[in-house]
C-alpha positions as CSV (number, residue, x, y, z in Angstrom):
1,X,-25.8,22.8,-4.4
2,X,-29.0,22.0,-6.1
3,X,-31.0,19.3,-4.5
4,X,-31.4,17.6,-7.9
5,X,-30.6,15.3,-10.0
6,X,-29.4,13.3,-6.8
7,X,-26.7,11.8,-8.7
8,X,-25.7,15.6,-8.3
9,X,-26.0,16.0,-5.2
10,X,-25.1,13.4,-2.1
11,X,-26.5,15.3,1.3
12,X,-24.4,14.8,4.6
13,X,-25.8,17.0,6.6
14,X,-23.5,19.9,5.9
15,X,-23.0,18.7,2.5
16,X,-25.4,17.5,-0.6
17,X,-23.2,14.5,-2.5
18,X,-23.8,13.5,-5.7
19,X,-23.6,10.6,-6.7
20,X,-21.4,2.3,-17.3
21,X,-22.6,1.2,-19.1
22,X,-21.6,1.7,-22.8
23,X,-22.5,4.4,-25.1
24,X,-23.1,4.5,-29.0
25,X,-19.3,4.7,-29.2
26,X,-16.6,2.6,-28.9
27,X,-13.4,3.1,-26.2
28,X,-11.2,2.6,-29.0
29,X,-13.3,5.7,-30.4
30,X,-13.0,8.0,-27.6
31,X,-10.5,9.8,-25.4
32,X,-11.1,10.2,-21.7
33,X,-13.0,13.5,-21.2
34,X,-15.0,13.4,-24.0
35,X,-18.4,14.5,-23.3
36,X,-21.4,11.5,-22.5
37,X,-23.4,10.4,-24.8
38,X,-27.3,10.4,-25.1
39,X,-27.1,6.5,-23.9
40,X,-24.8,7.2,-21.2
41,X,-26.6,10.1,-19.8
42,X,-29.8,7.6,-19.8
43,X,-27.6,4.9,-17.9
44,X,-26.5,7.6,-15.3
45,X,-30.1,9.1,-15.1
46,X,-31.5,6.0,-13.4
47,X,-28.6,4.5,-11.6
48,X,-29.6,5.4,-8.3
49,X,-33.0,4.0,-9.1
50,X,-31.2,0.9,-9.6
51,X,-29.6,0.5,-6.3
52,X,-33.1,1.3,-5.2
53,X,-34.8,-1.4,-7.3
54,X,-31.7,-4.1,-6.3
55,X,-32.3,-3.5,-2.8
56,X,-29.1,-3.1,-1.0
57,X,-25.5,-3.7,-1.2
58,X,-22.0,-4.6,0.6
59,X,-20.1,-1.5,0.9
60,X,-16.8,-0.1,2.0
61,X,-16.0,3.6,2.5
62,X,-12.6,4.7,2.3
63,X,-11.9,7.8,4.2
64,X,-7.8,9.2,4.5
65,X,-8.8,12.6,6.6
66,X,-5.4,12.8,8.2
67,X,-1.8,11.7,7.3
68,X,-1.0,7.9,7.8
69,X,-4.6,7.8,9.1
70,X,-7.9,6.2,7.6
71,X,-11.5,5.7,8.4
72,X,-12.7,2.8,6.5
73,X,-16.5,1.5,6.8
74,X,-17.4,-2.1,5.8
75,X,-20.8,-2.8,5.9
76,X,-24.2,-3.4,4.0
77,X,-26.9,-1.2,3.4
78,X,-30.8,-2.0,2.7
79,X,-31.3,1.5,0.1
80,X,-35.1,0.5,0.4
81,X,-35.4,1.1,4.1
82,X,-32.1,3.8,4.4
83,X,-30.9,1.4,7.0
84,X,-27.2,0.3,7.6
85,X,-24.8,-2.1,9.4
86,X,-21.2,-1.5,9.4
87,X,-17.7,-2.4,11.5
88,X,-15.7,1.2,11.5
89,X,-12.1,0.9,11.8
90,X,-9.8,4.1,12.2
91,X,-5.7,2.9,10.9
92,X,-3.3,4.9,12.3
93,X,0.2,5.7,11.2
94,X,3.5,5.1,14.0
95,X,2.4,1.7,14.9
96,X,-0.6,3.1,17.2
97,X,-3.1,0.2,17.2
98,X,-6.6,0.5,15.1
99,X,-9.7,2.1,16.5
100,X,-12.6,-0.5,16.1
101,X,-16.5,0.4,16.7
102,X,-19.6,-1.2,15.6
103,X,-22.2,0.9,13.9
104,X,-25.7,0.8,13.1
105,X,-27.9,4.1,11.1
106,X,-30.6,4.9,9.7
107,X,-31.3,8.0,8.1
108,X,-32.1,10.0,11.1
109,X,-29.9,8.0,13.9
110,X,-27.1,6.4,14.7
111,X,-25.7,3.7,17.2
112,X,-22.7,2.7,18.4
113,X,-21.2,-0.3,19.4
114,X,-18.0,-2.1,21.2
115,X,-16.9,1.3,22.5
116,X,-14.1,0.3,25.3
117,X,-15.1,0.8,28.3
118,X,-19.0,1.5,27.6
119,X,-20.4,-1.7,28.5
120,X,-19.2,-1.6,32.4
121,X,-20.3,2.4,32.5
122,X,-23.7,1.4,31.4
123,X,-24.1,-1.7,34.1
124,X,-22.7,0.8,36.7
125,X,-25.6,3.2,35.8
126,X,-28.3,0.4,36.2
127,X,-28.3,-0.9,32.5
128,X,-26.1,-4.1,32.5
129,X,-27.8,-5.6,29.2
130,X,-26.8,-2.1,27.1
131,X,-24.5,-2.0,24.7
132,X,-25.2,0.7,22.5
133,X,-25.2,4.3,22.7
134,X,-27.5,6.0,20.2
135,X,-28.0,9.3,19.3
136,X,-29.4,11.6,16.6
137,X,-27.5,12.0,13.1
138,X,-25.6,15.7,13.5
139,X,-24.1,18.0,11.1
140,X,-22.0,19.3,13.8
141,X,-20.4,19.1,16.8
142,X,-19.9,21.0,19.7
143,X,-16.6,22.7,17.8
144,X,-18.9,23.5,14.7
145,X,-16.9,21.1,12.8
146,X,-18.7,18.1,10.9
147,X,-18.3,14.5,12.2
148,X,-16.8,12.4,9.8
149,X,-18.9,9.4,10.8
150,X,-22.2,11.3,10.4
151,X,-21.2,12.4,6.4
152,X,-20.0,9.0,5.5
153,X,-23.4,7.1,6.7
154,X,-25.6,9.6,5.5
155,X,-23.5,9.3,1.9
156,X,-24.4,5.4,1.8
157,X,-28.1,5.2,1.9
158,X,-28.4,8.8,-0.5
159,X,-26.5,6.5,-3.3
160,X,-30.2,5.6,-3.7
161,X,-33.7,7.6,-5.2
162,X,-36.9,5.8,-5.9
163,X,-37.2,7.3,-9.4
164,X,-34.9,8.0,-12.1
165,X,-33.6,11.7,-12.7
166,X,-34.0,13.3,-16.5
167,X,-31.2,12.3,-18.8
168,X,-31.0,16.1,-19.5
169,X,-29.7,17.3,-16.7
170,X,-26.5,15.1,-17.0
171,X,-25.7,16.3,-20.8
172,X,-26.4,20.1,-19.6
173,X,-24.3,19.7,-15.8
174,X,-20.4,18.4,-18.1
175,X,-20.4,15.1,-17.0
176,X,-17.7,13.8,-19.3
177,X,-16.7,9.6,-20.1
178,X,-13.0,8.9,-18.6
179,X,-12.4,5.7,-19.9
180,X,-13.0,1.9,-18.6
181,X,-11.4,0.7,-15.6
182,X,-11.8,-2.5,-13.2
183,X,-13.5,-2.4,-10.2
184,X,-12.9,-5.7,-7.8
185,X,-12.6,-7.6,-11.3
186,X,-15.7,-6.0,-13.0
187,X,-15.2,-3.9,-15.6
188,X,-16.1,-0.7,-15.4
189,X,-17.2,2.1,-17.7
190,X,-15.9,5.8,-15.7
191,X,-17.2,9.2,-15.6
192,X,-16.6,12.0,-14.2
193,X,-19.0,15.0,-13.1
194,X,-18.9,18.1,-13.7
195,X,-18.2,19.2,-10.4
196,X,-14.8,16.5,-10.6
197,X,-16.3,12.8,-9.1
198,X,-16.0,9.7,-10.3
199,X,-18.5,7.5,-11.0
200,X,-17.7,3.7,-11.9
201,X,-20.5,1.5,-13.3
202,X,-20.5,-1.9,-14.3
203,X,-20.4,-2.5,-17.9
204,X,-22.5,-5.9,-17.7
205,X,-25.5,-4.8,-15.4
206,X,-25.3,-0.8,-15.3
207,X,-24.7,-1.0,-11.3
208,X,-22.8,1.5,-9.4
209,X,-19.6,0.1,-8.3
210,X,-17.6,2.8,-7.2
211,X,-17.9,7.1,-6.4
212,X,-15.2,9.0,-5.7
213,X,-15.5,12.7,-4.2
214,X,-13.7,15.4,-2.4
215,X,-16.1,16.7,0.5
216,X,-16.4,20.4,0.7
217,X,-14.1,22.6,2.2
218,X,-11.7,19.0,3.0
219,X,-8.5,17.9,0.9
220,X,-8.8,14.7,0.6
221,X,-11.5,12.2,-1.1
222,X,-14.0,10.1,-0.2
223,X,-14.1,6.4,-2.1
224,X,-17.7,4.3,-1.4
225,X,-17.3,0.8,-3.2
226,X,-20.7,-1.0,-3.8
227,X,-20.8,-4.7,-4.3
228,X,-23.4,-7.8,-4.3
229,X,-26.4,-5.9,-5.4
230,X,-29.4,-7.7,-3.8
231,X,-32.0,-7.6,-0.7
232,X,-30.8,-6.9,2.8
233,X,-32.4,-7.1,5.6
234,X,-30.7,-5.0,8.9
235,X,-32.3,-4.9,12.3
236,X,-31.4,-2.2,14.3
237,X,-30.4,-2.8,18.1
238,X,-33.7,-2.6,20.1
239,X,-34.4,-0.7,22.9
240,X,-33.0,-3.0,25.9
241,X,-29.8,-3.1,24.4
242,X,-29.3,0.8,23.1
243,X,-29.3,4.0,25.8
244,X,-29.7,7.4,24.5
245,X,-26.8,9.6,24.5
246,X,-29.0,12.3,25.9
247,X,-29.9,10.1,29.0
248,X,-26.4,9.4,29.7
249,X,-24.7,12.9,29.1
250,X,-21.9,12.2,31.4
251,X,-20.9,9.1,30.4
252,X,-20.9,9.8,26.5
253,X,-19.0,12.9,27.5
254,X,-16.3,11.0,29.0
255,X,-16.0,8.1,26.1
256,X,-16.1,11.2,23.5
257,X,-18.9,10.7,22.0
């Protein structure tokens, strides 16, 4: 996939994702799938410039990989410094109870938190104020497969670019307007790309509220909701609290990480 525009393309590390305002027309004038127009493709062009310029956002990432089972992120995100904080809960089907973890990433690592069993493992091994494991952002694991968790935090910070992209490129790429929907109350004008996600902007401030996409090679989507555009400010767990994976090999091995 090209690496630009970025609304084109939002990188996991195996992937590149891509990431309304209202155009000359009226709805009333329109028929979902009609091409954008010139305003739209200059409200799309710089939409990831303003999540940049806002600062940050609440988010939630919806994530159905398997049947009657869902990873769901709820965090916020500081687009400025690529840095988020989020609570990661896995729903499963047949009454089995939910996985919960605590996460923090940047854009190169990532840490994780309330991990059953992880606290007493670390104490045993001489590190009884640790509570993190931390390790590098992967593409794959050991199977060659993708983590999940790695593409879904490396989507959330690329939802943002310090510049604006060139309206061209979405009129030439078949980015089409699908209508208005409501997003959390806010409504929304929707587009799709062409390479089939949905973008959802706001129709009062032009802000990204929603994007919808199927990762490659997967069969079901991906759904990241933005909300409460605006500074953040997320500190990462410091070094007495986080041990590296790679110093602990053993005991990530045996809580599967």
């Amino acid at each position: 996939m090209p690496a630009r525009p970025r609304l084109l393309a939002v990188l996991l590390t195996v992937v590149a994702v891509l990431l309304a305002g209202c155009g000359g027309s009226s709805a009333a004038d329109r028929n979902p799938g009609d091409p954008i127009t010139d305003d739209e493709a200059d409200i799309l062009a710089g939409l990831l410039h303003r999540d940049y310029t806002e600062g940050g956002a609440d988010f939630t990432v919806t994530a159905p990989y398997a049947e009657n089972t869902v990873l769901t992120l709820t965090g916020e995100i500081d687009f400025r410094q690529g840095v988020g904080s989020a609570q990661a809960v896995t729903t499963y089907g047949g009454g089995q109870p939910d996985d919960t973890r605590t996460l923090f990433f940047s854009t190169a690592d990532l840490w994780y938190g309330d991990v059953p069993g992880l606290s007493d493992a670390l104490a045993a091994a001489g590190r009884p104020d640790t509570t993190y494991l931390r390790r590098p952002i992967s593409s794959t694991q050991a199977n060659g497969t993708a983590s999940l968790v790695d593409v879904l935090v490396q989507l959330v910070p690329n939802l943002s670019q310090r510049a604006a992209d060139d309206p061209r490129a979405f009129l030439e790429r078949g980015y089409t307007w699908q209508g208005q929907r409501s997003v959390n109350g806010q409504l929304a004008a929707a587009y799709q790309t062409g390479t089939g996600a949905t973008i959802l902007v706001s129709a009062e401030d032009q802000l990204l509220l929603q994007y919808t996409t199927r990762l490659p090679d997967q069969s079901f989507d991906v759904t990241i909701t933005l909300g409460d555009h605006g500074p953040r400010t997320i500190t990462l767990p410091d070094e007495a609290e986080t041990a590296l994976v790679s110093d602990y090999p053993q005991i990530a091995a045996d809580l599967g990480f």
